[in-house]
SEMI-97216 format. One line per field, with one value per atom (N, C-alpha, C): residue in one letter; residue number from 1; x, y, z. Coordinates in Angstrom, 3 decimals, padded with zeros to 6 digits. Each point is the difference from the previous one (the first is absolute). Example, Ala and Ser with C-alpha at 12.3 -4.5 7.8 and 13.67 -1.06 7.14 Angstrom:
<pts>
r = [A_A_A_S_S_S]
k = [1_1_1_2_2_2]
px = [013.190_-000.890_000.900_-000.350_000.820_-000.770]
py = [-005.690_001.190_001.200_001.050_001.190_001.090]
pz = [007.800_000.000_000.000_-000.720_000.060_000.730]
</pts>
This chain:
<pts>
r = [X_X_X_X_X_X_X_X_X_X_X_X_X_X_X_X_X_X_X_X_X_X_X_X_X_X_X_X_X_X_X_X_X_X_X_X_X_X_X_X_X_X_X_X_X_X_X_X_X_X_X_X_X_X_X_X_X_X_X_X_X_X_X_X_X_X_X_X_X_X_X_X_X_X_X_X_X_X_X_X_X_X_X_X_X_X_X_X_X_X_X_X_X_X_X_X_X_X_X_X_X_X_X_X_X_X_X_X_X_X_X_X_X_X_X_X_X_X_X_X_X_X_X_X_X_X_X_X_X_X_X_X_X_X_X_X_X_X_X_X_X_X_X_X_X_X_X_X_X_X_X_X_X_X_X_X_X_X_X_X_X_X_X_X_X_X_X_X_X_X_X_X_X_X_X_X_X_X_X_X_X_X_X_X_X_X_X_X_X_X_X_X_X_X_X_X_X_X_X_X_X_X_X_X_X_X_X_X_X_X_X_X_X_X_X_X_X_X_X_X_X_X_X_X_X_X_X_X_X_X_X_X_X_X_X_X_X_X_X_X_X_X_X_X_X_X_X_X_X_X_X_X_X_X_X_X_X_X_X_X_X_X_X_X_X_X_X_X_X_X_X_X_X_X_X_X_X_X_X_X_X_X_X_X_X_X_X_X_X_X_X_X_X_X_X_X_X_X_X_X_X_X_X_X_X_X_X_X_X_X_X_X_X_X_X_X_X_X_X_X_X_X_X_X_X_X_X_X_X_X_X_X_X_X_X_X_X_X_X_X_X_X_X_X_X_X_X_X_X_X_X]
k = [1_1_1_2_2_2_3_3_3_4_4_4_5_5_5_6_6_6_7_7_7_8_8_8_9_9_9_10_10_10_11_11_11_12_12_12_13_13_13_14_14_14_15_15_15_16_16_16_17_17_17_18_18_18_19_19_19_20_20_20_21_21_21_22_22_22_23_23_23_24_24_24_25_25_25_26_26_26_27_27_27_28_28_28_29_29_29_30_30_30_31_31_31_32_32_32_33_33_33_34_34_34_35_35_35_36_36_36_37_37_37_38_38_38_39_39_39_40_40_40_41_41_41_42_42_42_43_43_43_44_44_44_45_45_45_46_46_46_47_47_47_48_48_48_49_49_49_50_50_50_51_51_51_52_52_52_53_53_53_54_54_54_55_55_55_56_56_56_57_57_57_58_58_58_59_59_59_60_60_60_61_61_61_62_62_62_63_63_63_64_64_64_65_65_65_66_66_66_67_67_67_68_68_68_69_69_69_70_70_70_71_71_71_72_72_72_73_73_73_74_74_74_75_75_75_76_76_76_77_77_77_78_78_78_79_79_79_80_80_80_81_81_81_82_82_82_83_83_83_84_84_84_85_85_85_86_86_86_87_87_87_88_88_88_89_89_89_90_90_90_91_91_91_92_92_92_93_93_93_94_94_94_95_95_95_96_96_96_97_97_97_98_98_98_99_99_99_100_100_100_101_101_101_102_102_102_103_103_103_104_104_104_105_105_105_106_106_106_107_107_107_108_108_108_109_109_109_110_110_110_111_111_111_112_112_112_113_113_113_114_114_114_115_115_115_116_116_116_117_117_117]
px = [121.950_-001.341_-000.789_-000.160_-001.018_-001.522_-000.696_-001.509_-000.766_-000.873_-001.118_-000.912_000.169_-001.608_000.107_-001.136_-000.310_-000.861_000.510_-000.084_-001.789_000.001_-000.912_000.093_-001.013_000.085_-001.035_000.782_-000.565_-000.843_-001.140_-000.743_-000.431_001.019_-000.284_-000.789_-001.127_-001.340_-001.167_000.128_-000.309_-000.240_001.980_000.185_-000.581_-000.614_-000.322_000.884_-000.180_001.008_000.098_001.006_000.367_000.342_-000.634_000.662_001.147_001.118_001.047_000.588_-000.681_000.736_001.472_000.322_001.763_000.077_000.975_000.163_-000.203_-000.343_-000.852_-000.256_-001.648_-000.095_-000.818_-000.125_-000.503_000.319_-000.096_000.239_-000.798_000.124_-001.240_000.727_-000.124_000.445_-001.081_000.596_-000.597_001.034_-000.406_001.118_-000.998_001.310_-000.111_001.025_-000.072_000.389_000.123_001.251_000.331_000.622_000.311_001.263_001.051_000.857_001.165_000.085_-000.966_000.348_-001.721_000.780_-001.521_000.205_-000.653_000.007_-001.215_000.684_-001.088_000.167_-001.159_000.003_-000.433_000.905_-000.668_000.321_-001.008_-000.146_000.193_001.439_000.277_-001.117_-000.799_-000.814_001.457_-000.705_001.472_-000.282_001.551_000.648_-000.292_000.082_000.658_001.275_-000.284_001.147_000.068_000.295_000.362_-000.265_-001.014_-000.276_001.473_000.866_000.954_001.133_001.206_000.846_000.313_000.442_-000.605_001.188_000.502_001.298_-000.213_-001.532_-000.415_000.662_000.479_000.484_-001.321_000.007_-000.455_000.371_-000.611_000.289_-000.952_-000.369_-000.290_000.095_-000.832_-000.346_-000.606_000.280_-000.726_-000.490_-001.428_-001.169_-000.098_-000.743_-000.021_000.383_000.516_000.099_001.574_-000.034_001.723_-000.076_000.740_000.180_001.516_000.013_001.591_-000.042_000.670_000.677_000.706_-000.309_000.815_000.935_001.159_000.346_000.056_-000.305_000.872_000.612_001.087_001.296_000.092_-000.814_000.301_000.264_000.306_-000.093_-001.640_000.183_-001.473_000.262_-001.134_000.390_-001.283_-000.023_-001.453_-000.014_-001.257_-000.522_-000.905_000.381_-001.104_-001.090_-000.451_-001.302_001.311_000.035_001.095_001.204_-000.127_001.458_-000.929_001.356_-000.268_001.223_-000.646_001.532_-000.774_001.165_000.289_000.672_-000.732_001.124_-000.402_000.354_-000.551_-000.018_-000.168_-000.799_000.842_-000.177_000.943_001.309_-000.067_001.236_000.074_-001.029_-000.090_-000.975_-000.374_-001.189_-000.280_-001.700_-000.109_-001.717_-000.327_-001.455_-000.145_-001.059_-000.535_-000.835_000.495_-000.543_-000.146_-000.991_-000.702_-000.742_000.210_-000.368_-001.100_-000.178_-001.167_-000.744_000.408_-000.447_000.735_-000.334_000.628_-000.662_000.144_-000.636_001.360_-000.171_001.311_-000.882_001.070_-000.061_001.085_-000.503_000.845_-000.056_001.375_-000.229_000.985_-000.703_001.311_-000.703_000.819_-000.424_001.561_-000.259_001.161_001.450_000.327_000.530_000.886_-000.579_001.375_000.590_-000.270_000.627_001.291_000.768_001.328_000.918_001.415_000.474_000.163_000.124_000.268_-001.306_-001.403_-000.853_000.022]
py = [093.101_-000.171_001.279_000.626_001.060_-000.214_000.981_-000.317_001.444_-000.357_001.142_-000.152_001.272_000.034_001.716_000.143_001.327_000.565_001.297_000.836_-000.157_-000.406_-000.212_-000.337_000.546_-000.541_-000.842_-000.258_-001.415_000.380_-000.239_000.713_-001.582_-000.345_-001.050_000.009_001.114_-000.221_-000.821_-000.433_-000.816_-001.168_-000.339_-001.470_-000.978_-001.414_-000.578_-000.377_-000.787_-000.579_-001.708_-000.535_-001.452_-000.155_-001.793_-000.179_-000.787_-000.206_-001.266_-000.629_-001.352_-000.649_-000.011_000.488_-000.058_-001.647_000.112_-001.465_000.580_001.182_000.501_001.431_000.548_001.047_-000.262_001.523_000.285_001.122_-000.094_001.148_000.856_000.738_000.588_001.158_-000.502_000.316_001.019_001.101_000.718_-000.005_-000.181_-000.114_000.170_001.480_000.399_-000.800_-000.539_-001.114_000.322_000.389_000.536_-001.137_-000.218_-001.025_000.083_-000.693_-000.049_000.695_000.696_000.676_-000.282_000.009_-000.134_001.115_000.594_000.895_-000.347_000.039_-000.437_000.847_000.338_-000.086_-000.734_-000.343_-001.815_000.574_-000.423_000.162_-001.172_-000.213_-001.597_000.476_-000.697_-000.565_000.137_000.441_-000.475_-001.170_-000.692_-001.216_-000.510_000.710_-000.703_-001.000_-000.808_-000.553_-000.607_000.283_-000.582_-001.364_-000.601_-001.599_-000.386_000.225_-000.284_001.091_-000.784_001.107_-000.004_001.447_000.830_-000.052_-000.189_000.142_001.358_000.239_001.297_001.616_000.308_001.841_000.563_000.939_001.164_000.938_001.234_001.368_-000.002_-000.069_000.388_001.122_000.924_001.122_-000.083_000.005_000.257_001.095_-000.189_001.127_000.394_-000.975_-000.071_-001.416_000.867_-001.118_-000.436_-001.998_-000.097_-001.461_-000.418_-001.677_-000.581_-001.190_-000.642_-000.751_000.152_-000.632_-001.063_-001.175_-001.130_-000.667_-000.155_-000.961_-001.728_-000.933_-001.016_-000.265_000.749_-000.371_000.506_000.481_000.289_001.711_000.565_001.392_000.804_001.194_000.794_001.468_000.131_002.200_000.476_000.664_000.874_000.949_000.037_001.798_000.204_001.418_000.983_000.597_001.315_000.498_001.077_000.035_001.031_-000.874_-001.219_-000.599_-000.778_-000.170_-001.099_-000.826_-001.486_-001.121_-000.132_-000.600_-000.414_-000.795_-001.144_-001.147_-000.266_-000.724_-000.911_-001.151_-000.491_-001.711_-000.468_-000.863_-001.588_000.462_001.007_000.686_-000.650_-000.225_000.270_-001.168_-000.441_-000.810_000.853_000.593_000.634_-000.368_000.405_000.024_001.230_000.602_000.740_-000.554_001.192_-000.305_001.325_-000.354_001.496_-000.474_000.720_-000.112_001.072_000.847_001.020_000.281_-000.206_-000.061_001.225_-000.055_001.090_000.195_001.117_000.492_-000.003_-000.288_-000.161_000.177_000.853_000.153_-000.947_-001.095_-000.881_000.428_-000.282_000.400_-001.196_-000.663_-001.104_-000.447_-000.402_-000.509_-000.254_000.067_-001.127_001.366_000.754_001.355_-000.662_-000.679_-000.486_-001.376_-000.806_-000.822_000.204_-001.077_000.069_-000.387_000.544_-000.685_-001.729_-000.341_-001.485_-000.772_000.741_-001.129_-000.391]
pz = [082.879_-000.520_000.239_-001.007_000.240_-000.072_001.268_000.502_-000.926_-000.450_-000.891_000.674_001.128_001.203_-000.676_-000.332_-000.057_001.665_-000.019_001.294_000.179_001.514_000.501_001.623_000.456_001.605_000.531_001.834_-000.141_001.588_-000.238_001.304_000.802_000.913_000.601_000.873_000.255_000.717_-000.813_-001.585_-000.638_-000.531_000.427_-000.078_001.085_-000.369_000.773_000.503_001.387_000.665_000.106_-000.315_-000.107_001.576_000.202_001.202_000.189_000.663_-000.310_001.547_000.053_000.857_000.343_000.913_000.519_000.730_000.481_001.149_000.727_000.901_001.032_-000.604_000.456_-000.308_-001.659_-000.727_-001.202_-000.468_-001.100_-001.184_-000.848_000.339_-001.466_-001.064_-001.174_-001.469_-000.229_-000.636_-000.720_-001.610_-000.707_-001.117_-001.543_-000.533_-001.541_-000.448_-001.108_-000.837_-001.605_-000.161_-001.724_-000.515_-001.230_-000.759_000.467_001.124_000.227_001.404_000.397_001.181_000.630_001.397_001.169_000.910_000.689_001.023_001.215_001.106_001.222_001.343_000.531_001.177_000.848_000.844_000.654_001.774_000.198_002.083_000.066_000.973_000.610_001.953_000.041_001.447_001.060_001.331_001.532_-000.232_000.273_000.285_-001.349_-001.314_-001.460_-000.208_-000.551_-000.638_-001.097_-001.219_-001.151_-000.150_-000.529_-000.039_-001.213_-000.777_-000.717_000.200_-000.442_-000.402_-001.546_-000.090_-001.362_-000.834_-001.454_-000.348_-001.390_000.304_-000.778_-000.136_-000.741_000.074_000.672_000.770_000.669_000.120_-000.343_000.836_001.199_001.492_000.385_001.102_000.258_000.916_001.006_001.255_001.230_000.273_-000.506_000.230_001.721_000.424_001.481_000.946_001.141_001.025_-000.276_-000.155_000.401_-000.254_-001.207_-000.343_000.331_000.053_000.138_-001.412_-001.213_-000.759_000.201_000.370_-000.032_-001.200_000.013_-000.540_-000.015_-000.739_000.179_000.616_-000.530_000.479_001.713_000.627_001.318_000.148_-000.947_-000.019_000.258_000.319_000.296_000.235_-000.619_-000.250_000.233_000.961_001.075_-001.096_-000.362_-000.879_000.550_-000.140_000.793_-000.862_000.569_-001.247_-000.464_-001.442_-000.608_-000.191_-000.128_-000.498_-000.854_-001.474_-000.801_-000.155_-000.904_-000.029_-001.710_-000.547_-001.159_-000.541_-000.717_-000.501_-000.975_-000.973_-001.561_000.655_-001.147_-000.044_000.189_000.762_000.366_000.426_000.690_001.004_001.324_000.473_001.627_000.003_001.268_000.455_001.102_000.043_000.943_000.456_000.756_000.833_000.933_-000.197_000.659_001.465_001.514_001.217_000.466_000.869_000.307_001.464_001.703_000.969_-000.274_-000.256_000.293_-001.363_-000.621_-001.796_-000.607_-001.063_-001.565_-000.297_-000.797_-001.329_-001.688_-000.507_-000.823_-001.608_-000.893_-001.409_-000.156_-000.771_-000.820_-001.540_-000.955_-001.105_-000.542_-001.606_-000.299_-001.392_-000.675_-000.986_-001.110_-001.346_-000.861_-000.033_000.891_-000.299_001.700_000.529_000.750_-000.294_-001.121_000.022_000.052_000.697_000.094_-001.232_-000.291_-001.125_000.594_001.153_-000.083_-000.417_000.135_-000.666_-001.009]
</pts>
């Protein structure tokens, strides 16, 4: 699926900030929003935790600080600031956790669907 964003930047000292209840902790969204694609920077609060788990594609980036990726299934992958993970849709079941908080660029939209959806 090809995206038609003509070149432009995105000065996120602009965007307002959304707030989002976790099952402990909070979130705040900053998010540009095109057809098919979203882009965010979201601060997970110390002692975050994901109120759901997610079966959504993500790229995300660890700006700052240090999250645990949970799986479902009992699996979990520590990122630091300078690592990213990547999956499509309906790959994985995952939730985001965070002891000291993040800073994270999330990026996702219809460009990771998976072929099994």
């Amino acid at each position: 699926m090809a995206l038609d964003i003509l070149f432009q930047t995105i000065d996120w000292n602009t965007i307002p900030k959304t707030k989002h209840k976790g099952e402990q902790g909070i979130a705040y969204w900053q998010t540009a929003q095109y057809n098919g694609l979203r882009i965010r920077i979201v601060k997970y609060s110390s002692g975050y935790i994901a109120d759901h788990w997610c079966k959504k594609g993500h790229i995300v980036h660890c700006l700052e600080g240090e999250f645990v990726s949970e799986m479902e299934n009992g699996e979990y992958f520590k990122l630091t600031k300078g690592m990213t993970y990547v999956v499509s849709d309906d790959l994985s079941s995952h939730r985001s956790v965070t002891n000291k908080g993040v800073k994270l660029l999330i990026i996702d939209g219809d460009f990771l669907m998976s072929s099994k959806s």
